[in-house]
N, C-alpha and C positions, 0 to 999 in steps of 0.2 A: 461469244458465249457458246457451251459446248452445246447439243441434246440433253447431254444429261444433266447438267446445271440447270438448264430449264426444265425440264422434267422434274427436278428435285423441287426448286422453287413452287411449282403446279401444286404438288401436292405438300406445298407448305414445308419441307423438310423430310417429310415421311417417307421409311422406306415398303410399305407395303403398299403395292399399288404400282412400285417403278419398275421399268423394265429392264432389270439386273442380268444382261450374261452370266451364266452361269458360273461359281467360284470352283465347282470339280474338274469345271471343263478343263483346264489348263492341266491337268494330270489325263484326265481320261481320253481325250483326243489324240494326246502324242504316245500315248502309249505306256509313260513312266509313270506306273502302278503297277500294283499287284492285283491280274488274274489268276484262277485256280492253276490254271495250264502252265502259269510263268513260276509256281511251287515248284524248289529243287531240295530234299533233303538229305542229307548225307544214309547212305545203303538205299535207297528207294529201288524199290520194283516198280512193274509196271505189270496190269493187269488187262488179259482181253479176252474178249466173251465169243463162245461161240454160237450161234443164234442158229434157230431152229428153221429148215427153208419149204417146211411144209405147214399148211393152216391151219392141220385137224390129224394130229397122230399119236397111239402109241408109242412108247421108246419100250424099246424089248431089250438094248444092250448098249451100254456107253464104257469104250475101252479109250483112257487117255494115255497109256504108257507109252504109248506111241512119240508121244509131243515129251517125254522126259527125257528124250535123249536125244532133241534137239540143243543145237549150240543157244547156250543164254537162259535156258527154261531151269526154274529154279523148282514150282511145282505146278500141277494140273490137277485139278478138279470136276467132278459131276456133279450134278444134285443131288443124287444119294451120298454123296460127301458128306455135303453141307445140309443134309434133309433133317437134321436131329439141331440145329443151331440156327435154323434159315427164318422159322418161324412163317408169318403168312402179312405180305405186306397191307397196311390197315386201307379201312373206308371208315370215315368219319361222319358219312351223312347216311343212316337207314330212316330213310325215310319213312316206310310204312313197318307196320311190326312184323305184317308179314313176309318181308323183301327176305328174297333170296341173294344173301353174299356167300359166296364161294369161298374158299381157301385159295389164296394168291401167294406160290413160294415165290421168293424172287429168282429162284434157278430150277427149271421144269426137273420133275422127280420120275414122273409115270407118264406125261402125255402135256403134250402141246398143243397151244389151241391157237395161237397166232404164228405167224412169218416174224422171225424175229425175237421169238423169247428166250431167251437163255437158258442151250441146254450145258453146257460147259464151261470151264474157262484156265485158262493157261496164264502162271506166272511167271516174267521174266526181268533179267537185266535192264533192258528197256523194250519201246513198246514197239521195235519193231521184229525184236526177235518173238515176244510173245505171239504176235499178229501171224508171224508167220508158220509158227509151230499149231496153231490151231486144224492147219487139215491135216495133222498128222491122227486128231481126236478122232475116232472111229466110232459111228453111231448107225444103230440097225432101227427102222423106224415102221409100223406098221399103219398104213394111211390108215386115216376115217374122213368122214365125207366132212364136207367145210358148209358152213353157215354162212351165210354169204347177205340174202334181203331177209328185212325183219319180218313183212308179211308174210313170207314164207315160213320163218322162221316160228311163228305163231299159230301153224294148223299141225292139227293133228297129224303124227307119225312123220314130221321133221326130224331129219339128225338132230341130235344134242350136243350141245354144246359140254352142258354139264350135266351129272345126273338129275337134278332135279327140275331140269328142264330150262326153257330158252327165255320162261318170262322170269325176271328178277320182281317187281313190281308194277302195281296200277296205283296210282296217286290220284285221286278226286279233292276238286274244289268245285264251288257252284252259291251265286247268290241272287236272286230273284226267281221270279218264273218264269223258266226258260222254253215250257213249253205252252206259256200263254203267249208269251213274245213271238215265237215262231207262227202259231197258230193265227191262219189268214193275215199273216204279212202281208202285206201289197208288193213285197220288194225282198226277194230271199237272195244272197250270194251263196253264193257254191264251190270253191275252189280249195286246189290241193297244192300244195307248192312242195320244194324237196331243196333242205338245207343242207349243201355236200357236207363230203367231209373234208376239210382244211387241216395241214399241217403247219406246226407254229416253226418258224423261222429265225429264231431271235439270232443275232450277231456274234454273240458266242456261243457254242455248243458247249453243252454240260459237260461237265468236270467233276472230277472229286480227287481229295488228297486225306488219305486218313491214316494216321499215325498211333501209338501205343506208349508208354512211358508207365510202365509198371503198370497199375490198374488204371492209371489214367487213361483217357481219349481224345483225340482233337480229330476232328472231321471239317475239313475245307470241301466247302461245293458251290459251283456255282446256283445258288437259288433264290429265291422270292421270300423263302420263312425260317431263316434259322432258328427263331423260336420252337414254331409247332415244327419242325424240325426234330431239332434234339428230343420233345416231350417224345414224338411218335415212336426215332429209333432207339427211345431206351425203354419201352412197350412190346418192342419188336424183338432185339437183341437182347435183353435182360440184363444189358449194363446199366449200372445204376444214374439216374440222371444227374448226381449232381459230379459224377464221375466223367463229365460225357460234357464237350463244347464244341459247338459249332460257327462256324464263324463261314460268310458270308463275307470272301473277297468286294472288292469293283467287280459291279456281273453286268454284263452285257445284252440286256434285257432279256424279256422273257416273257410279256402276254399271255401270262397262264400258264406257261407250259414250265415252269421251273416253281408253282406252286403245286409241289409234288413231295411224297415221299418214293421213291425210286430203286429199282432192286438194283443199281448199280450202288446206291450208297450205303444199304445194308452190306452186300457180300463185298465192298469194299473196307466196311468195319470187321467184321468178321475174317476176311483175310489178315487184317493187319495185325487180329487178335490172335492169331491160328499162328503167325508167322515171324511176329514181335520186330518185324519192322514196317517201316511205309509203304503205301500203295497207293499207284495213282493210276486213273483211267480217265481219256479222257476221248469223246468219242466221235468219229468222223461222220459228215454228211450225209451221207447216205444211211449209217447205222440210225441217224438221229431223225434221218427221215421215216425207218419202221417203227424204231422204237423210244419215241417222245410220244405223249398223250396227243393223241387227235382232237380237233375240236367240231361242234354244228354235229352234223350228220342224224337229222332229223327228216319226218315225213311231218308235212301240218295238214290236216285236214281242218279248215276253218267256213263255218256257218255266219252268216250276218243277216239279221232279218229291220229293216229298217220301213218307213211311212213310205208314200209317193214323193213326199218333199225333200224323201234321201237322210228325214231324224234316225238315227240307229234306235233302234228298241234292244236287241239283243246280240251278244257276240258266242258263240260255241264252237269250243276246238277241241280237236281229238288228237294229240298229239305219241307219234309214235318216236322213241329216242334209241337209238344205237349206244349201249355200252359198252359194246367190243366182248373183252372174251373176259376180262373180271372188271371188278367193280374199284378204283382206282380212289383216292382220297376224298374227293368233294364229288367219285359221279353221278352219281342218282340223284343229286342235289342242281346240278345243273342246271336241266330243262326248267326245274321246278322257280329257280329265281325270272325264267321269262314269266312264268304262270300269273302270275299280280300284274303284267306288263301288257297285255292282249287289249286291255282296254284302253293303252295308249293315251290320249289327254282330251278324249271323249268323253260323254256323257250315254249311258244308256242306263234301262231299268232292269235286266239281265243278264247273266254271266254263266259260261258254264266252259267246264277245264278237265281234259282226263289226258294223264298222261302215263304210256306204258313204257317200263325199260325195257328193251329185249338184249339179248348176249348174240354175239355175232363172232363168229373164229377172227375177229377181225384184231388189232390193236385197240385195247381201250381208247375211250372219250372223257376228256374233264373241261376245266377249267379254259377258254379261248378268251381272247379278249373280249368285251363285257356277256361273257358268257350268260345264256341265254335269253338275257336281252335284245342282243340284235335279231332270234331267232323271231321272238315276239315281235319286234318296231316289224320287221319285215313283212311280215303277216298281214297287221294290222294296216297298214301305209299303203300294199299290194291291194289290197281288197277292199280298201277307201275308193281306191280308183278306178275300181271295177266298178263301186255303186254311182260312183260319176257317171260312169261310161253309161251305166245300165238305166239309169233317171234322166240323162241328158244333161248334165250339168259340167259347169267350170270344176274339175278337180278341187281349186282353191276353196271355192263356194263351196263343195258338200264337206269342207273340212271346218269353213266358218259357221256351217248351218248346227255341226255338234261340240266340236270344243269346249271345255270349259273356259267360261269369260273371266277375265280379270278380276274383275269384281266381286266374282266367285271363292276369291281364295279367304281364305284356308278351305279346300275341298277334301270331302273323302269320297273315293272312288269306288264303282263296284264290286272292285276286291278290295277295298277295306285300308287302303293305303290311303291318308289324308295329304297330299298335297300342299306342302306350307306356304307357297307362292310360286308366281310365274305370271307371265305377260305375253302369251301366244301372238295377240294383236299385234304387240311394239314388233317383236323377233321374224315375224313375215312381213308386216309393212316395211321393215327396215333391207328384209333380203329379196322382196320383190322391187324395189328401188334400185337396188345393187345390180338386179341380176337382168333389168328392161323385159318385165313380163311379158307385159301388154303388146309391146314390139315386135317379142318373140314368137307370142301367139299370132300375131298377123301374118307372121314371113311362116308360119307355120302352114296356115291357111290357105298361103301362097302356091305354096310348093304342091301340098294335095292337089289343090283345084290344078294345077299343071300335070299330075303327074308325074314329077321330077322320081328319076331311080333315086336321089338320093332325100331321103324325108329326113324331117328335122322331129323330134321327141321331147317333152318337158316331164321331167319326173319334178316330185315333190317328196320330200320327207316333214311332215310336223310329227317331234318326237318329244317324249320327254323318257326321262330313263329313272331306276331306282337301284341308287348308290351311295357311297359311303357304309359299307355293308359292314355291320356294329350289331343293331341294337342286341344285346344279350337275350334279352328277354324270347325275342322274335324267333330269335336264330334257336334259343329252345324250347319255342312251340311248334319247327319246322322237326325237330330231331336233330339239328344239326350240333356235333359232338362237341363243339366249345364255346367260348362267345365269341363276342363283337369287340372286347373295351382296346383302349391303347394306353401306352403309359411312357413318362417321359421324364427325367431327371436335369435340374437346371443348377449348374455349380458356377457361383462367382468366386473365383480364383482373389487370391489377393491382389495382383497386380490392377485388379478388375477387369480383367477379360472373362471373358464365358462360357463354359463348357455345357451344350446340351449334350445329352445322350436319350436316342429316341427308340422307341421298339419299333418302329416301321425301315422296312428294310429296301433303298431305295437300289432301284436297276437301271437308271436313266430318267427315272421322273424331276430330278432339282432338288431330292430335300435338302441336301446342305448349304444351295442360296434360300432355296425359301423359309426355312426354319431361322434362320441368320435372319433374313427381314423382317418378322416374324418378333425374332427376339430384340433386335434392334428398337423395335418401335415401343416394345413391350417394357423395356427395361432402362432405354433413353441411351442406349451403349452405340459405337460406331459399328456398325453391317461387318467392315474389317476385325473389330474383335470377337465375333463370335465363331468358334468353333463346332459342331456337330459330326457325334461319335454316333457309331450305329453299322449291324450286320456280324457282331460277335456277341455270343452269349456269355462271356467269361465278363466286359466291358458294360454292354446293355444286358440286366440279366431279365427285364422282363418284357413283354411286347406280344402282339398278333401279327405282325408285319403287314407285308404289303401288297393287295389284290383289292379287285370289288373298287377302285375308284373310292379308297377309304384314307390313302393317309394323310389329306391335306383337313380332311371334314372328320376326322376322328383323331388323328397323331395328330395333326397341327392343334386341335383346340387342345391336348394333355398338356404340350409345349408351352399355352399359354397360361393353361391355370397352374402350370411348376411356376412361372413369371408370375402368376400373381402372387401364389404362396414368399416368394423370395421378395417380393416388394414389402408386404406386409411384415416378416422378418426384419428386414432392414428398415422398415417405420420406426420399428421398434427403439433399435438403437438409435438411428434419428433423432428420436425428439428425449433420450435419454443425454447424448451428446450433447445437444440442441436448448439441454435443459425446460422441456416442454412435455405436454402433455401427449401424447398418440394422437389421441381426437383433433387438435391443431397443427398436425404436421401433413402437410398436402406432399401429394407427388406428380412432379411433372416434368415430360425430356428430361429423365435423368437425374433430376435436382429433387433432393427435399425440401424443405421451407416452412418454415413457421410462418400459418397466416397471421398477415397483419404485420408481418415483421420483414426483416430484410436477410433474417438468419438463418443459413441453409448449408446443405453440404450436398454433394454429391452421389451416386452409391458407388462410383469408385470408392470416395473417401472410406463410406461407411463398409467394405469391404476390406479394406486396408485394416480398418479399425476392428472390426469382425474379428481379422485373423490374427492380428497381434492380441486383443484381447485383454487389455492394459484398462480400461472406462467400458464393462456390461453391463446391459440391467441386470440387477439380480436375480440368480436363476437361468441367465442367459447360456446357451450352446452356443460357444463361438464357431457358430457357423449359418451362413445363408443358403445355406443348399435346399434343394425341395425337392419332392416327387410330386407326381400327379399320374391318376387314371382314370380315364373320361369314358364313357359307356353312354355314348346318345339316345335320347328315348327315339327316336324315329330313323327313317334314311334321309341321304336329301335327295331331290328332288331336279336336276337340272334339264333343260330344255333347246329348243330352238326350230331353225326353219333350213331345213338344206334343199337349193334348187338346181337342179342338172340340163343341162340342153347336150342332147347327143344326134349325130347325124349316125342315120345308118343308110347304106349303099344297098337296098332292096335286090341288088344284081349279084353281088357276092357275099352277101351279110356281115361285112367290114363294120364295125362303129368306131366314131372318134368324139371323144366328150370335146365339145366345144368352149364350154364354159360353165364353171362349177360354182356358188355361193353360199356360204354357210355364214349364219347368224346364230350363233350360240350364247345362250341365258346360263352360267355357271355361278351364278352368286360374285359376290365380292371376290376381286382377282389380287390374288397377290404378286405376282409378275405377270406380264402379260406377254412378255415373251417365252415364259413357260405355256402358257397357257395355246398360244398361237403355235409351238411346238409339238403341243401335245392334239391338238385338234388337223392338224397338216397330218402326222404320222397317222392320227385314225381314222381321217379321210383317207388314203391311200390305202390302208388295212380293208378296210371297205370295197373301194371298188374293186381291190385285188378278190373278193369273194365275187364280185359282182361280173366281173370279167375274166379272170386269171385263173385263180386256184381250186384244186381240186385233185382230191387223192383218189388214184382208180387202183380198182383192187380186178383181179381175173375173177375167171369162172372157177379156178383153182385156188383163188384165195393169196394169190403171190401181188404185192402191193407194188404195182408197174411203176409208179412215180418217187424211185427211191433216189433222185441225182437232184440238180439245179437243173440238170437238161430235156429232165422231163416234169419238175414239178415246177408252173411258170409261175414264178415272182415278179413282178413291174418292176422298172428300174425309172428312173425321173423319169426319163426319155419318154414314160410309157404315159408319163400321167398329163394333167393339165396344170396351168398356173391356179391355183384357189384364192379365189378373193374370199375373206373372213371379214369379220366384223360381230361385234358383242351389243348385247342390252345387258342389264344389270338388275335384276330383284336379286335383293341377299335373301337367305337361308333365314329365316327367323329361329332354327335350329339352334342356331351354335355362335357363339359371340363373335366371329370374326364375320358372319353372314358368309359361308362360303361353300361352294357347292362341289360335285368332283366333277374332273374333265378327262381324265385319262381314255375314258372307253366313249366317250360322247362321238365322235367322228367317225367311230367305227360302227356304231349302231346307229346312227344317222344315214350315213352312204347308202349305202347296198339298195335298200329300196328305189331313193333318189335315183340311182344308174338305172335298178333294172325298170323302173316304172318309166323312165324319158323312154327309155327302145323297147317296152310294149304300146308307151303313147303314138310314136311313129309308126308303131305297125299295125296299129288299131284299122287304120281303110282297108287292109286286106285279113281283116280279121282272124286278127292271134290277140290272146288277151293273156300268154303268158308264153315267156322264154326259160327254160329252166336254164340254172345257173350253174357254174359259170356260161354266160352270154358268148362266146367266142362265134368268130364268123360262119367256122361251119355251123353252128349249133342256131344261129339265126337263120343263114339260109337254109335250111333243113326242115326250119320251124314252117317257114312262108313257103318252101315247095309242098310240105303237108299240105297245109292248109288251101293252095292251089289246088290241091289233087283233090282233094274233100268237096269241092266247090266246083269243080267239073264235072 
């Protein structure tokens, strides 16, 4: 008998729950799909940008006739070209009333504020005649000084960025008494920590393919929202929206960094309106390293005023956030979703939260993976351990002394987030088990009292995060410019097979097995007949797509209330067929049935019978299709316990993670081999911040980390084996009980690394390594602190 036979049997037949390989895999692995990049359309051009290689300047002269009489250049363009048609690409979150957003063309007009914006751009036959015709573009450029750190960036008579100067916003939250809490603490923390800035790496680099057809539009790009997509670029361009689809190939993931509106996909619409054939761009590594949105790149200044016993009383963070040189779709909103997250799955009686945007000549910041949450879990989890350190105590213990307890749930927290379940208790007893704590603390012990160059470190992360990012309502008390809902469309075909059509628009997440299991279980249909469509606006025409750790806990539950509407449909007919009443016709795996009797039919059948349409109740639409759109009152809520053991070599500042364990609480799982996929890639996401990644910008403002060979990604080799392991509280949210995972692993790590190698370095007193932890950046740390100490 196979695994999976047993498996199946386990869970009684059911397929939510089983560990289903992926059904896209079989196309998306070997490559037979369509990516943007694999678009060939008959006359296509190809378009390439010239990018600006100064931080902070003037343009006093853009001459491109140069580049017209290159072989293959078909035309060239400036910004003052396209200055009357370019419009100013949007931000969607103004946070305060009084934030300062800019005018953002997507091709510089008058002055450049980043390395890399687009002041040109040349069309050709293909893209490598265009690539090469761009140093023929003649550009006269008049420096200004570059913005480079935000505190700088903040005092009086700094360069500007813009004219209205370098602060965009100050954003206040605050609830208790934060200055009674502070007031004769027994036990105040004090630390600053500094969230780099990361560049997102996803597997495909962006793409676009966009074409003309009389007044029509069809725009192919690699991204995360073809929805709020299209809504944005027919705001932007002034083509009419319903003239206007977007469609969202197989994309290659994206962590944020493809929930973007993009000035390549405007002046790609635009070109191909100016020139009434196709235009494709699609853009190399290094391009995609200046100019893809940045993510993190924060300064936290955080306060923790707690008893002698290590109770926290109060948390206060002063957070200063990098927005680069404009304000980009979702960035001002960023920092702000860590804001409700500082208090972590603590208990205190005070809160207090400012956070300023500054502009920086730098490339914009948006959306990273669980964007701004990990910036919070970090914080908070770093400076747990400090108040260990600082009281004397087990890490674990001053995390057990404030927790909220089990028993506590449904909790609402000092920011006003209620917490609908979780089980901290289960989720650490279960990964201090896994991980030989107690073991580990002794050999830890060991090695101090010897002296050994090489110490051993236990980091802890107890996390919980807030996702499924929906509620409408929330999101327009925050200012943020749309909502939360998702919607989902469920058509039973005659044959009985079934077609969903989803608005969340997946990049590697599994929707199309897990929405199939999903529907399977929901409608009693085999897993193999279900199909799911999604990522074209013309197909799926309504949706929010897919970021925020939203589309299993917001698109999964629309998926099932279109399944219920469809079931109730075909009751209908059922007991019409069936000669019975509605109220006496049950539904189960699949079958209708007249209780008490033996008479039933199928919804194949009734499907069949639906579409021919020969015996309907009267009145009846021969058809079982439904829609649904679901709009959560809350987020959810998922949790867990990640434990790291790292040695670090005191002599060279080398670390090597010895052993990593994660216990993750996501609610009811609907595969768990997604789910174990999804918590592996965001563990690695993780320590690559924790160890790896990090964008360096000069003193000129030239972004040094533009290749693979100097911005370091981890490759397996780099990481360790992860033992995982799950508890389970459902969601009392949302009927399938299901919580999101996508960003859990990534906002779990980071602390866990970098807390095990300040735990090891704690006997020679460093209580913080800034990040990325690399071995000079260790040794550095502990020759400091030698020197300080002599």
């Amino acid at each position: 008998m196979t695994e999976q036979i047993k498996e199946r049997e386990a869970l009684g037949g059911a397929e939510v729950g089983r560990a289903r390989r992926r059904k896209e895999d079989a196309r998306l692995i070997t490559g037979r799909t369509q990516w943007t990049d694999n678009i060939q359309l008959p006359g296509m051009l190809h378009v390439a940008f010239l990018r600006s290689p100064m931080a902070h300047a003037r343009i006093t002269r853009v001459d491109a006739s140069g580049a017209l009489a290159r072989p293959g250049v078909v035309a060239a363009f400036s910004g003052a070209d396209l200055a009357g048609e370019q419009g100013s690409l949007p931000c969607a979150w103004p946070v305060t009333e009084d934030i300062v957003i800019p005018d953002h063309p997507p091709m510089a007009v008058d002055e450049v504020r980043y390395v890399g914006e687009a002041v040109a751009c040349v069309v050709a036959i293909d893209r490598y005649a265009a690539a090469d015709a761009l140093e023929a573009v003649e550009i006269d450029y008049e420096p200004l000084d570059p913005v480079l750190d935000m505190t700088e960036a903040l005092k009086e008579g700094s360069p500007k960025v813009h004219e209205a100067g370098n602060k965009s916003f100050t954003w206040k939250f605050a609830e208790g008494d934060i200055d009674a809490a502070f007031r004769d603490a027994p036990v105040v923390i004090d630390r600053t920590y500094v969230q780099q800035r990361l560049i997102p790496s996803a597997m495909e680099p962006r793409a676009v393919v966009a074409q003309t057809d009389g007044d029509q539009f069809t725009l192919h790009s690699s991204t995360q929202i073809p929805h709020i997509l299209r809504v944005m670029l027919a705001l932007t361009t002034g083509i009419p929206e319903h003239k206007l689809r977007v469609i969202a190939p197989d994309v290659g993931g994206g962590f944020g960094s493809k929930l973007q509106v993009t000035a390549e996909e405007v002046l790609c619409l635009l070109l191909t309106r100016r020139m009434g054939k196709p235009v494709k761009w699609t853009e190399s590594r290094s391009e995609g390293n200046l100019t893809v949105h940045h993510g993190r790149d924060q300064l936290q200044h955080i306060r923790l005023a707690a008893e002698s016993d290590g109770r926290v009383r109060a948390v206060q963070v002063d957070l200063l956030a990098d927005m680069g040189a404009y304000l980009m779709l979702v960035t001002p909103g960023i920092p702000l979703l860590g804001a409700f997250m500082y208090s972590g799955i603590y208990k205190m009686d005070a809160y207090d939260f400012t956070c300023t945007g500054v502009f920086t000549t730098k490339m914009p910041t948006d959306a990273y993976r669980g964007a701004g949450r990990p910036e919070a879990t970090y914080a908070i989890e770093r400076v747990m351990d400090e108040l260990a350190a600082e009281i004397g105590v087990d890490p674990m213990e001053v995390r057990r002394r404030n927790w909220i307890e089990h028993s506590e749930f449904p909790y609402t927290t000092i920011c006003n987030l209620t917490y609908d379940s979780g089980n901290y208790e289960a989720a650490t007893e279960r990964a201090l088990a896994l991980f030989g704590y107690d073991k580990l603390r002794a050999e830890q012990a060991d090695r101090r009292e010897r002296r050994d160059p090489v110490q051993l470190g236990i980091g802890i992360s107890t996390y919980t995060e807030m996702c499924g990012l929906a509620p409408s309502r929330v999101l327009g008390s925050l200012s943020y410019g749309a909502g939360g809902w998702e919607h989902a469309d469920v058509r039973m075909l005659p044959t009985g097979k079934v077609e969903v059509v989803t608005g969340t628009s997946p990049h590697g997440q599994g929707h199309e097995t897990a929405w199939s299991q999903i529907v399977a279980d929901s409608l009693g249909v085999p897993y193999e007949d279900v199909a799911v469509l999604h990522g074209d606006t013309a197909t799926s025409h309504k949706g929010m797509d897919t970021y925020g750790s939203r589309s299993l806990a917001v698109g999964g539950i629309a998926v099932v209330r279109a399944c219920d509407k469809v079931k109730e449909k075909a009751r209908h007919v059922a007991a019409h067929l069936l000669e019975a009443s509605p109220d006496d016709v049950e539904f189960s795996e699949g079958r209708f049935q007249v209780r008490g009797t033996g008479a039933s039919r199928t919804i194949q059948e009734i499907a069949l019978a639906t579409f021919a349409a020969h015996d309907l109740p009267d009145g009846f639409e021969p058809r079982l299709d439904a829609s649904a759109t679901f709009d959560p009152d809350s987020f959810s809520f998922p949790h867990g316990t990640h434990l790291c053991a790292v040695e670090v070599d005191t002599e060279t500042g080398a670390t090597a993670i010895r052993s990593y364990v994660a216990v993750d609480d996501v609610g009811a799982v609907v595969n768990p081999l997604i789910v174990e996929g999804q918590v592996h890639g965001g563990i690695a996401q993780g320590i690559a911040q924790a160890l790896f990644e990090e964008a360096v910008y000069d003193v000129d403002g030239n972004l040094l980390t533009t290749t693979m060979a100097d911005y370091l990604l981890p490759s397996a080799a780099d990481l360790p084996s992860f033992v995982t392991d799950r508890t389970e509280t459902p969601a009392t949210t949302n009927p399938l009980g299901v919580k999101g995972v996508g960003e859990a692993g990534t906002i779990a790590s980071t602390p866990a690394v970098v807390n095990a190698i300040v735990d090891a370095l704690r006997p020679y007193g460093v209580h913080d390594v800034r990040m990325p932890c690399t071995p000079e950046r260790v040794w550095r740390t502990l020759r400091s602190r030698e020197e300080e100490s002599a």
